[in-house]
MDTraj code that builds the backbone (N, CA, C; nanometers):
import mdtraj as md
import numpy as np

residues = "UNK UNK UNK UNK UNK UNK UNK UNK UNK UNK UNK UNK UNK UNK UNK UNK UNK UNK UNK UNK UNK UNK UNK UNK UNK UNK UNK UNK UNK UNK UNK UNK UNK UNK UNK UNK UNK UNK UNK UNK UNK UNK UNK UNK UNK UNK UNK UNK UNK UNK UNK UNK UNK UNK UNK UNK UNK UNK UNK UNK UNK UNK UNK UNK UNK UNK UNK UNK UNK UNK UNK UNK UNK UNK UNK UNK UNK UNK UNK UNK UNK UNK UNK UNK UNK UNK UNK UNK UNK UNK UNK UNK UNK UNK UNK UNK UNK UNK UNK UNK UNK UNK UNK UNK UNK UNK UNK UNK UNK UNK UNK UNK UNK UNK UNK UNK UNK UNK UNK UNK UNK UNK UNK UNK UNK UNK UNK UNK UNK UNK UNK UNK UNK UNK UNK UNK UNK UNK UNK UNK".split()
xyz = np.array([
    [-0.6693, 0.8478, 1.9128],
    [-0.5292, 0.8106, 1.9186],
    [-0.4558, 0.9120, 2.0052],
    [-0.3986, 0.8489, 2.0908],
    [-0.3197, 0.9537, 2.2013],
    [-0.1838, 0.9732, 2.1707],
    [-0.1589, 1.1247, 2.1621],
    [-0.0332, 1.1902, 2.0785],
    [0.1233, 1.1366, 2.1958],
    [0.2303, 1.0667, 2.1589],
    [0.3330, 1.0639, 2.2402],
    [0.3257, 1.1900, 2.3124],
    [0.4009, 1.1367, 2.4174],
    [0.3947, 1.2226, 2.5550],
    [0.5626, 1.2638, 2.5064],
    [0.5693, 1.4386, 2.5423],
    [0.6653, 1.5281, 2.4648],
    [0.7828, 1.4808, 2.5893],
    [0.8979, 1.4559, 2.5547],
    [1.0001, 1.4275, 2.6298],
    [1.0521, 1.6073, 2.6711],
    [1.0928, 1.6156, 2.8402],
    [1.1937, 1.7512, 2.8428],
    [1.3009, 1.7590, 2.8733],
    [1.3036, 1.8437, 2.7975],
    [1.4718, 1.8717, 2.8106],
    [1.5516, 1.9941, 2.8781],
    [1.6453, 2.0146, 2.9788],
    [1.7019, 2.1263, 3.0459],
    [1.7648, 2.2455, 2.9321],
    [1.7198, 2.3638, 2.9463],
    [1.7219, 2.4565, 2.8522],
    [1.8441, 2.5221, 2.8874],
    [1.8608, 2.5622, 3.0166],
    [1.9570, 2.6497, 3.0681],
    [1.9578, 2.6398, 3.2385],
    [2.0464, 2.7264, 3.2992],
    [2.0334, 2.7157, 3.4329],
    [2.0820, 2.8866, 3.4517],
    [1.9815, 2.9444, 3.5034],
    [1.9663, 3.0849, 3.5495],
    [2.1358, 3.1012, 3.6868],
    [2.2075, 3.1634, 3.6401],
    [2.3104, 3.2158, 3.6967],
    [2.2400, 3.3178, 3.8451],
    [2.3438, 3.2364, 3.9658],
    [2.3113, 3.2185, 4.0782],
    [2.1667, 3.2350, 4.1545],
    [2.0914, 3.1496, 4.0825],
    [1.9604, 3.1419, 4.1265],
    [1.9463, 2.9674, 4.1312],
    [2.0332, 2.9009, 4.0898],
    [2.0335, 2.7157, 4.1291],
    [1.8991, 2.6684, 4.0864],
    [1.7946, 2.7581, 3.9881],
    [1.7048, 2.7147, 3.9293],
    [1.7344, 2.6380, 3.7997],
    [1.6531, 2.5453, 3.7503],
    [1.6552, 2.4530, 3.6122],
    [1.5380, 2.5334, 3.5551],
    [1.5608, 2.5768, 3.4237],
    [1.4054, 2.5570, 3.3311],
    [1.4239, 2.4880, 3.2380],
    [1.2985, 2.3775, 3.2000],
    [1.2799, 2.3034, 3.1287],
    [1.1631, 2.3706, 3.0372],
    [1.2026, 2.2681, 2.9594],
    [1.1689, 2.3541, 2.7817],
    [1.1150, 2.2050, 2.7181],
    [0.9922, 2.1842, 2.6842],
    [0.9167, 2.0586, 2.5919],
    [1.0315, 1.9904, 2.4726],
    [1.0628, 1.9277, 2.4588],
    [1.1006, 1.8549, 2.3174],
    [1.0401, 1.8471, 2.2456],
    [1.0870, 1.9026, 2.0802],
    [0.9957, 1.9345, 1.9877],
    [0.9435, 1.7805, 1.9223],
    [0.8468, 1.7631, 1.8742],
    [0.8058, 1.6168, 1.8542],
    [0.8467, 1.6485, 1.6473],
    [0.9755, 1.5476, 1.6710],
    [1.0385, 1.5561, 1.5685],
    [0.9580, 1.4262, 1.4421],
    [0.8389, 1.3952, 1.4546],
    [0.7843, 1.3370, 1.3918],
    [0.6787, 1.3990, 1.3007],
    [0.6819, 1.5486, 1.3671],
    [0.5787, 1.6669, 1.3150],
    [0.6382, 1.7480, 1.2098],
    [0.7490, 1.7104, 1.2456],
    [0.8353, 1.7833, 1.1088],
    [0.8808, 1.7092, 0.9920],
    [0.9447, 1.8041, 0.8794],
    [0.9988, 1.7701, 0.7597],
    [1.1745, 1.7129, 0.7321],
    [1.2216, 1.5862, 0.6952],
    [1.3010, 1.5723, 0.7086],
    [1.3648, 1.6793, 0.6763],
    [1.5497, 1.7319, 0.7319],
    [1.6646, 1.8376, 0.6136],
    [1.7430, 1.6753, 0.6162],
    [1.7854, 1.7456, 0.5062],
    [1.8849, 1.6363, 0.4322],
    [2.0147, 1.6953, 0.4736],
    [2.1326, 1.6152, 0.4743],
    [2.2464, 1.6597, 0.5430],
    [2.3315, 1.5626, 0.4639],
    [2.4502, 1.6505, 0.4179],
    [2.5847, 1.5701, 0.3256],
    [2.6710, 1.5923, 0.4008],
    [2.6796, 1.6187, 0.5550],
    [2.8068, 1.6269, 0.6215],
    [2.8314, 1.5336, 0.6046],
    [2.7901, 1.3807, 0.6611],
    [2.8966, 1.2791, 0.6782],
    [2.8670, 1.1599, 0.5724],
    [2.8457, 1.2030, 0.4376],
    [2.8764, 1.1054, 0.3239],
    [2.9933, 1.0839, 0.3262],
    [3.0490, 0.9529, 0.3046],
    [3.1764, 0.8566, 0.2919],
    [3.2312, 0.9174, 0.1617],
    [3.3267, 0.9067, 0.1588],
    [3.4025, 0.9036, 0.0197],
    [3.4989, 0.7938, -0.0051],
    [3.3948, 0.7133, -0.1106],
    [3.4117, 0.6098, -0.1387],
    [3.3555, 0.5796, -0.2697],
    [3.3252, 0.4706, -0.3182],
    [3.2853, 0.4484, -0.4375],
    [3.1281, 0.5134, -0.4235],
    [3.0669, 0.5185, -0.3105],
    [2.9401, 0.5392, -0.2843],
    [2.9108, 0.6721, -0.2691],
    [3.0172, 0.7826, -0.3485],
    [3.0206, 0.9140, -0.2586],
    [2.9299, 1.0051, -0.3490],
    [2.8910, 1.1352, -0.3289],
    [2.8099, 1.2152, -0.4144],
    [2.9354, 1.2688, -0.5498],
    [3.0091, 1.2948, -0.5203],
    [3.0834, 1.2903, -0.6033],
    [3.0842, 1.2079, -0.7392],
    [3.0564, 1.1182, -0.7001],
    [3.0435, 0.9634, -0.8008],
    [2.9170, 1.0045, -0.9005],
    [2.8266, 1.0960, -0.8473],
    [2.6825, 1.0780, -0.9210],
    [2.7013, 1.1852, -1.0680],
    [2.6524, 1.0801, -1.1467],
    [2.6117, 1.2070, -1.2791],
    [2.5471, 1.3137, -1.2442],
    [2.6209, 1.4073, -1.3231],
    [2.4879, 1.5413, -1.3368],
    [2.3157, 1.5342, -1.2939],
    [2.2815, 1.4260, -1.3736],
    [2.1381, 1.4093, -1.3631],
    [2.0773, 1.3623, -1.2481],
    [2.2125, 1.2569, -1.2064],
    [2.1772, 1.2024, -1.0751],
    [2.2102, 1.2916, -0.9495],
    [2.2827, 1.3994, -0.9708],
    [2.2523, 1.4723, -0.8861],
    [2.1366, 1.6396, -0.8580],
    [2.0484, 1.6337, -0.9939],
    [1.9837, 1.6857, -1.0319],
    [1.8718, 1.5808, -0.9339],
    [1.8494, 1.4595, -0.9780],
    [1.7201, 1.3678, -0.9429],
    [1.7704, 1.3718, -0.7649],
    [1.8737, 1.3950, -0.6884],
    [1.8950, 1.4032, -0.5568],
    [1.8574, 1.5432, -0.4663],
    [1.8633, 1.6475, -0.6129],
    [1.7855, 1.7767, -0.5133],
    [1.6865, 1.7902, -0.5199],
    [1.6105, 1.7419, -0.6572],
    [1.4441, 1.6784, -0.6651],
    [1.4080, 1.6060, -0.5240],
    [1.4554, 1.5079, -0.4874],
    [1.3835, 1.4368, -0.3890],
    [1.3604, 1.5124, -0.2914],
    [1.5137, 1.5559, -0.2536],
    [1.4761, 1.6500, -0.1179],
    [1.3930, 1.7362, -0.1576],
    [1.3440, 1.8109, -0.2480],
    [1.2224, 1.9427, -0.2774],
    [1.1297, 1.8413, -0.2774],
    [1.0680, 1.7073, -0.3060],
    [1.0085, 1.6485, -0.3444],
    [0.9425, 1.6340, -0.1470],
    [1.0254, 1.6132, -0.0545],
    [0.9897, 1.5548, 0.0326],
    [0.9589, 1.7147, 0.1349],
    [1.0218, 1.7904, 0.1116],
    [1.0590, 1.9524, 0.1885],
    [0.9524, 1.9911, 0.3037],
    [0.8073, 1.9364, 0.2528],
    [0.6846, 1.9618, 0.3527],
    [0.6377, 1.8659, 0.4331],
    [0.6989, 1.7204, 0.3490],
    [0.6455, 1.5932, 0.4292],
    [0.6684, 1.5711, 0.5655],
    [0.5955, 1.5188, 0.6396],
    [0.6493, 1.4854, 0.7739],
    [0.7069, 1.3837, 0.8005],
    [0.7955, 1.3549, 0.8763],
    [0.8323, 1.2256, 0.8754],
    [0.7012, 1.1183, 0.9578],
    [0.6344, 1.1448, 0.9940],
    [0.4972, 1.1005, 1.0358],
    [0.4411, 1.0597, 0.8789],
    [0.4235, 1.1343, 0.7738],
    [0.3390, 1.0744, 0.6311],
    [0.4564, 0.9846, 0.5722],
    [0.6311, 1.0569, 0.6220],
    [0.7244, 0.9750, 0.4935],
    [0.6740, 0.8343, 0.5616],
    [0.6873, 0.7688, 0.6994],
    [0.7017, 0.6628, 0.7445],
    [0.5417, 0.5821, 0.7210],
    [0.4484, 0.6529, 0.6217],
    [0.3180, 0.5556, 0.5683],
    [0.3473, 0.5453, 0.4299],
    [0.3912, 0.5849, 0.3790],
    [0.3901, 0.5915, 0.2810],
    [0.5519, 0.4907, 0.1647],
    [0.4605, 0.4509, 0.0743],
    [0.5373, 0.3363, -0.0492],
    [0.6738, 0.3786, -0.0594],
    [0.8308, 0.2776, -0.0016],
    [0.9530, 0.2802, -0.0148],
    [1.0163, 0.3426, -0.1550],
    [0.8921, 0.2783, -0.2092],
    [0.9593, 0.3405, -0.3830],
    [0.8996, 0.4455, -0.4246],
    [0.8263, 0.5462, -0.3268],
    [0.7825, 0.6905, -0.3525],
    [0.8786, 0.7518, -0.3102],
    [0.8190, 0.8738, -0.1675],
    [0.8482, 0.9525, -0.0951],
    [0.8926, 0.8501, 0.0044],
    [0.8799, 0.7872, 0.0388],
    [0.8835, 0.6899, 0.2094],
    [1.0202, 0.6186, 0.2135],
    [1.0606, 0.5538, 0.2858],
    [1.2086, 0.4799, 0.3142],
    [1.1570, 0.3493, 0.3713],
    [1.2652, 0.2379, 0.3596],
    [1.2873, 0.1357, 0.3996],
    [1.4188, 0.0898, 0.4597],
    [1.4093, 0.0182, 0.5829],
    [1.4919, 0.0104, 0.6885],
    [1.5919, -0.1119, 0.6161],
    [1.7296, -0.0823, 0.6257],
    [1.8298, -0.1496, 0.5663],
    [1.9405, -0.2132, 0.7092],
    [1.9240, -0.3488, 0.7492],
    [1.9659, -0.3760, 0.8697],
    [2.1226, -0.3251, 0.8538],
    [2.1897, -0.3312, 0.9499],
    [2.3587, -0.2969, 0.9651],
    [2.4676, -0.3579, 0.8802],
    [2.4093, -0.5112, 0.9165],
    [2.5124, -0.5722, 0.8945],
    [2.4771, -0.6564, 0.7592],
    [2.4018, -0.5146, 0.6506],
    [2.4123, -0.6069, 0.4914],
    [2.4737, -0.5269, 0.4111],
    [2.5115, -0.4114, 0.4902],
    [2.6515, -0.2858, 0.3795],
    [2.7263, -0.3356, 0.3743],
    [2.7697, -0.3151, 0.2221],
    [2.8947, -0.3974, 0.1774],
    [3.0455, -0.2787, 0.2187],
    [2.9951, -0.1858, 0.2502],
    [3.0834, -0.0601, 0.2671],
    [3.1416, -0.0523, 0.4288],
    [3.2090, 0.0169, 0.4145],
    [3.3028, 0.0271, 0.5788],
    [3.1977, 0.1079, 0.6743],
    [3.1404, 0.0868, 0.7466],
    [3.0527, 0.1382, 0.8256],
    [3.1532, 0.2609, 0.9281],
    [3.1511, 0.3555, 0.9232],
    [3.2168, 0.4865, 0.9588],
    [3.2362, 0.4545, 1.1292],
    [3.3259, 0.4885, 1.1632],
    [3.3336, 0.4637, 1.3344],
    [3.2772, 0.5394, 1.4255],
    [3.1835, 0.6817, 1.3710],
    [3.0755, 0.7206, 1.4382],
    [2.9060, 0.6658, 1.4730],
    [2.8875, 0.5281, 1.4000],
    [2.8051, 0.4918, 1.3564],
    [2.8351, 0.3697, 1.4813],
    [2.7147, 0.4117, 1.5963],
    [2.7465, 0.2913, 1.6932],
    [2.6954, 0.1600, 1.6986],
    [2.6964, 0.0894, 1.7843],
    [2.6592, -0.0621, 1.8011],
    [2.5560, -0.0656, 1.8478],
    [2.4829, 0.0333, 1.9067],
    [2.3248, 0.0414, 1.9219],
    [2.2577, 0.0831, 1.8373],
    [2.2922, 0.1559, 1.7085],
    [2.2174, 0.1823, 1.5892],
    [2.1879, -0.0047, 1.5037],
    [2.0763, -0.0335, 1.4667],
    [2.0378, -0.1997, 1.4124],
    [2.0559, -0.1113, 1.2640],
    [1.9801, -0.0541, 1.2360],
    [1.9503, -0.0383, 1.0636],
    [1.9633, 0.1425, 1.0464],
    [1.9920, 0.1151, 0.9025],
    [2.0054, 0.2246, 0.8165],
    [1.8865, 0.2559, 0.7592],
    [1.8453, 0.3727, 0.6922],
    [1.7470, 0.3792, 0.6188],
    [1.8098, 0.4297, 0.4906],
    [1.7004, 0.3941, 0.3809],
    [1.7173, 0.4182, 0.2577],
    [1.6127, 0.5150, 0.1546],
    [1.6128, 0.5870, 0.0766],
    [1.5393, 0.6728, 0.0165],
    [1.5780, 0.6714, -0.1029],
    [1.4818, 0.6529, -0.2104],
    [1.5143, 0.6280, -0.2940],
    [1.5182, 0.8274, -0.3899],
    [1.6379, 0.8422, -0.4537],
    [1.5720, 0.9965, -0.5281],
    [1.6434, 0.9489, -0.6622],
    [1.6633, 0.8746, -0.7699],
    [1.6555, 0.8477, -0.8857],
    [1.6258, 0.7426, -0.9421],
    [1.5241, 0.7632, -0.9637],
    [1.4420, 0.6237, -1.0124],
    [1.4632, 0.5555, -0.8752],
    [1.4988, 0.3964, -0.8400],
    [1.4858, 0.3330, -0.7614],
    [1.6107, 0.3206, -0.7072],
    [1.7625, 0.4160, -0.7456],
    [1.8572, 0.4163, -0.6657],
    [1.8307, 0.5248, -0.5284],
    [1.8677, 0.4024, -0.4196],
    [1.8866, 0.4479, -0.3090],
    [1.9827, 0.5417, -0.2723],
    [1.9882, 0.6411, -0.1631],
    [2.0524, 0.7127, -0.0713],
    [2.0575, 0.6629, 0.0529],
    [2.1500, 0.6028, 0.1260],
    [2.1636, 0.5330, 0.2573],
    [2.2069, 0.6049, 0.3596],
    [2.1564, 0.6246, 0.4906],
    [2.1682, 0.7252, 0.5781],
    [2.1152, 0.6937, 0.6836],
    [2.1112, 0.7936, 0.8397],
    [2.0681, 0.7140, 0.9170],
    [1.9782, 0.8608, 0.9887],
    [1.9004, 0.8571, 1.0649],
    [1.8094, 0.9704, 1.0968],
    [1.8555, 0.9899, 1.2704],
    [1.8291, 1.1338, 1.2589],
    [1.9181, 1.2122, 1.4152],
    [1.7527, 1.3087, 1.4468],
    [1.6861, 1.2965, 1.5312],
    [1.5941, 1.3652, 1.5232],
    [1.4994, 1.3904, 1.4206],
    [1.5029, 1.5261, 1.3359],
    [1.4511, 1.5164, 1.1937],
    [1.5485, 1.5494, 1.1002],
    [1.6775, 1.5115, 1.1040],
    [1.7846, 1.5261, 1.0597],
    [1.8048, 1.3766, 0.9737],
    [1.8129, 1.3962, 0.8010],
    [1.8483, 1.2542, 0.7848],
    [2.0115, 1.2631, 0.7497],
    [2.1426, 1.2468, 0.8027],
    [2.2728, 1.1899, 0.7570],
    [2.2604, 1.1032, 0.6003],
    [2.2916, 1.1320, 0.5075],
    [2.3109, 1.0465, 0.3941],
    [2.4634, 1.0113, 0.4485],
    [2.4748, 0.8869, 0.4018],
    [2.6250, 0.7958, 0.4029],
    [2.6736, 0.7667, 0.2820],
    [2.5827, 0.7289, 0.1835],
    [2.6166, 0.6432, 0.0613],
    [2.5218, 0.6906, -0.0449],
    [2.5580, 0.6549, -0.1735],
    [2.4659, 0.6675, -0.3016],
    [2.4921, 0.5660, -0.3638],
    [2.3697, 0.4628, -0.3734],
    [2.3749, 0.3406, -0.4235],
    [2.3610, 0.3476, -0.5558],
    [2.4568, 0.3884, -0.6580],
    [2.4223, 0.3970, -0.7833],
    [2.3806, 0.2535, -0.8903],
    [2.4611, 0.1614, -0.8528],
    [2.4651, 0.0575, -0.8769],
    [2.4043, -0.1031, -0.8282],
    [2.3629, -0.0328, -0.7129],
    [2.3226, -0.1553, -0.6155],
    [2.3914, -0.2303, -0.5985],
    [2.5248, -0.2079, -0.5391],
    [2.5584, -0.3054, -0.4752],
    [2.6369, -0.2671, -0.3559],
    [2.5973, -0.1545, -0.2846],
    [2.5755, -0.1372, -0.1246],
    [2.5557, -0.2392, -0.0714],
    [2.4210, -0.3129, -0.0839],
    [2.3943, -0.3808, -0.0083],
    [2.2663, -0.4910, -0.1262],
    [2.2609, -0.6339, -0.0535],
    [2.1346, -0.7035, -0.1386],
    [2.0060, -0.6466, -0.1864],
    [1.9673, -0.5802, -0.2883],
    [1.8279, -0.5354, -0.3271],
    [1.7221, -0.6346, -0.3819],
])
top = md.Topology()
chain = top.add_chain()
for i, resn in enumerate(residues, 1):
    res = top.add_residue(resn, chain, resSeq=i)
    for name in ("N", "CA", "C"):
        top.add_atom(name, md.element.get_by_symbol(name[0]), res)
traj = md.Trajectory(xyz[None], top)
């Protein structure tokens, strides 16, 4: 199996020498998701909203996942460690105006019992948006 070919990227430009050095792109599939609460909504769907426990079972997951790669999360069972792709247009929630028209789907992770965390992935960066406590984000 032949490994993707590493995309590059311009690192810097050496002051008055009009040289470029380029620097490999790290193959963000080799790594471990971080979880990120910058841009959760505050809304009915917000972390705020979650019980104690449920936010106990939300720092579990992330320790739960901390070594995985996103290479094993993406083989692996939706209702484990792994996620399942949630198209755009089945959130029942206000979709944030950073969130563009070339993004199709959201992903979802489940960290209490089978309530989802909805978010969308930036490299190996996952954005959480929502906490589906209730299910009714979106059709389950």
């Amino acid at each position: 199996m032949r490994e993707p070919k590493k995309q590059k990227r311009i690192k810097s430009v050496a002051k008055n020498s009009g040289r470029i050095k380029v620097e490999d792109e790290p193959n963000y599939e080799d790594m471990p998701p971080i979880f990120s609460l910058e841009r959760v909504q505050n809304c009915k769907y917000c972390f705020s909203k979650l019980k104690l426990e449920d936010q106990a079972a939300f720092a579990t997951a992330m320790f739960r996942r901390r070594e995985t790669t996103w290479k094993s999360i993406k083989q692996t069972h939706r209702h484990g460690i792994g996620f399942e792709k949630i198209p755009k247009n089945v959130i029942k929630a206000g979709i944030p105006p950073f969130i563009t028209h070339e993004m199709n789907d959201f992903i979802a992770f489940r960290f209490s019992g089978k309530k989802p965390m909805v978010g969308y992935r930036q490299k190996n960066i996952f954005y959480v948006l929502w906490f589906d406590l209730d299910f009714t984000l979106y059709k389950h």
